[in-house]
Residue, then its C-alpha position, 0 to 999 in steps of 0.5 A: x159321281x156313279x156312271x150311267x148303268x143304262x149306256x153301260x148296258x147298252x155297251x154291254x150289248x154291243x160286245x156281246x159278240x166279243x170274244x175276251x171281255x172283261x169289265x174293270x171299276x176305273x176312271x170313276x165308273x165302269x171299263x170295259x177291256x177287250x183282249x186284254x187292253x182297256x177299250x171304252x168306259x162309261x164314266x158319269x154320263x160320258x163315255x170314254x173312247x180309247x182310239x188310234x191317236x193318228x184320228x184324234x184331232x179329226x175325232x175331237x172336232x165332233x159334236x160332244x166330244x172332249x179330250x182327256x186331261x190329264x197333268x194340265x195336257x189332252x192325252x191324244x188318243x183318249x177322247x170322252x163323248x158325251x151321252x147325248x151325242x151317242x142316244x142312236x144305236x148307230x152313234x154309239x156304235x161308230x164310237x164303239x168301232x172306233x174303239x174296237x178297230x184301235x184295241x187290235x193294234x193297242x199295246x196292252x198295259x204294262x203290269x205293275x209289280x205288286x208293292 
């Protein structure tokens, strides 16, 4: 399933005023990395927020939101949104903020050696 180009977009917008951004194919759509470590994405018409996994199951408990999956088992600190839930600038820029506030203190991936 292609991701939505228009709430791309609209997140394309509003790092506007980050300094290193970077924009990744991953998840099945589109990654936006902020200093180097994954920050949202935008994965069919949901977006997926990376955030401080000590405001997880307060964050999870909100209209249109999932947990990421993955082996069977919720990843804390991976939550998807559901695009309806983020139409007002003011929702999608809470999650966003969510995001960028957890991207300070979130350990870049380790590099994998090349095969």
């Amino acid at each position: 399933m292609p991701y939505n180009e228009k709430l791309a977009d609209r997140i394309r917008e509003v790092l506007t005023d980050q300094k290193k951004v970077e924009e990744k194919t991953m998840f099945r759509g589109m990654c936006f990395m902020v200093n180097g470590k994954m920050c949202i994405c935008v994965s069919g018409d949901e977006i997926m927020c990376r955030i401080d996994p000590e405001i997880y199951e307060e964050a999870i408990e909100r209209d249109g939101c999932r947990a990421m999956v993955r082996n069977g088992k919720p990843i804390k600190g991976y939550i998807y949104v559901n695009e309806d839930n983020v139409k007002t600038k003011k929702n999608l820029d809470y999650w966003i903020n969510l995001c960028l506030v957890y991207n300070k203190k979130a350990k870049p991936a380790k590099k994998r050696k090349p095969k």
